[in-house]
C-alpha positions as CSV (number, residue, x, y, z in Angstrom):
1,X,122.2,86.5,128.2
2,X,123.4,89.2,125.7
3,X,122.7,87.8,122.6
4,X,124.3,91.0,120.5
5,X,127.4,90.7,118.2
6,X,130.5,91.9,119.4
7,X,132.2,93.5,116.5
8,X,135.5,95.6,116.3
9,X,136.1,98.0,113.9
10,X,139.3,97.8,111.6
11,X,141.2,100.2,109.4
12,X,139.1,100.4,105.7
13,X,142.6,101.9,104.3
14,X,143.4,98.0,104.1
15,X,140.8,97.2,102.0
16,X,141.0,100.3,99.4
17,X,138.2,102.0,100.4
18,X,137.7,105.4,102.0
19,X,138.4,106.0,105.9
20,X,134.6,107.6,106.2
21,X,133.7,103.5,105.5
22,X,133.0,102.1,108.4
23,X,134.1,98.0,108.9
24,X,133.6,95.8,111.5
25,X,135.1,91.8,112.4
26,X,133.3,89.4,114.5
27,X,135.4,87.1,116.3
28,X,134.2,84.0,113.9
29,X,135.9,86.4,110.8
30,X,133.1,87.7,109.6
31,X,133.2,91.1,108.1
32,X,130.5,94.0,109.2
33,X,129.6,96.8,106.4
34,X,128.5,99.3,109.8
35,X,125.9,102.3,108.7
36,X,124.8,104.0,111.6
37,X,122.0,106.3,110.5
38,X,119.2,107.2,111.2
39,X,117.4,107.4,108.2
40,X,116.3,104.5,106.0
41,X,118.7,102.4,104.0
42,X,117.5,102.5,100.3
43,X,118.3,100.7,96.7
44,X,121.4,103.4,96.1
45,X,123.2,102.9,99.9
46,X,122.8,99.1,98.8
47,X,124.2,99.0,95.9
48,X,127.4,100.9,97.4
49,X,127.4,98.4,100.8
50,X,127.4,95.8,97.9
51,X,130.3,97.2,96.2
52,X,132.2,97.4,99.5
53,X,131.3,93.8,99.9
54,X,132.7,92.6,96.8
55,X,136.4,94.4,97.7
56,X,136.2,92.8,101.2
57,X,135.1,89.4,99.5
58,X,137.7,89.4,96.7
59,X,140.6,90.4,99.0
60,X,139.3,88.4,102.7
61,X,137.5,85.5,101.0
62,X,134.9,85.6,104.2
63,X,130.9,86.4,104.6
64,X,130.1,90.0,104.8
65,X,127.6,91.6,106.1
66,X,125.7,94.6,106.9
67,X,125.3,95.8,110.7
68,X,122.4,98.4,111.3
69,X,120.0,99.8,113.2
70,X,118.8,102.1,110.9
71,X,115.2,100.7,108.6
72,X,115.6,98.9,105.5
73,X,113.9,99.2,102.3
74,X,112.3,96.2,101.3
75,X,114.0,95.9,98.0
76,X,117.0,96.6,99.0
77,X,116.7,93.9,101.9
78,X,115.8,91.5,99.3
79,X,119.0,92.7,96.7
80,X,121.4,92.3,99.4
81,X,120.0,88.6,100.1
82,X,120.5,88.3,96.3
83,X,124.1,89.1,96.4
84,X,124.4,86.7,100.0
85,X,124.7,90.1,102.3
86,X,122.7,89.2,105.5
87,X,121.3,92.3,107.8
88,X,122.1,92.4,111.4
89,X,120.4,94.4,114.1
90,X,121.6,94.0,117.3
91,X,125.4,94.2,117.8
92,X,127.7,96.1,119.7
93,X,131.1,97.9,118.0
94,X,134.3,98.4,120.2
């Protein structure tokens, strides 16, 4: 059994933010911040997947959260619990 996400990506233009953003949905509506890189995520990258959050949250009303596969920092991990952004690992994007 595949237990990974399956997300699809949709057009940032909608929310306001640049087309180099990269947003995923789930089919339960939940929203996907999507940073494929290979270097760690640190305290600036979340402030900034936190400030996309807040757009998709003020105009979507839905959970958003942050699909990686890249390491994150420990602070930053616990920051983006702080502002109710959950991490997740394993997921696939159509």
């Amino acid at each position: 059994m595949d237990t990974r996400r399956q997300l699809k990506t949709i057009n940032p233009i909608e929310f306001g933010l640049s087309k180099r953003t990269k947003i995923a949905v789930d089919n339960e509506n939940n929203y996907y911040v999507v940073k494929n890189i290979k270097a760690r995520i640190i305290m600036k990258d979340g402030k900034k997947i936190s400030e996309i959050a807040k757009i998709i949250k003020t105009k979507k009303n839905k959970n958003v959260l942050l699909a990686t596969t890249a390491p994150v920092c420990s602070k930053t991990k616990k920051y983006l619990k702080e502002k109710d952004i959950n991490i997740v690992e394993s997921y696939i994007v159509s």
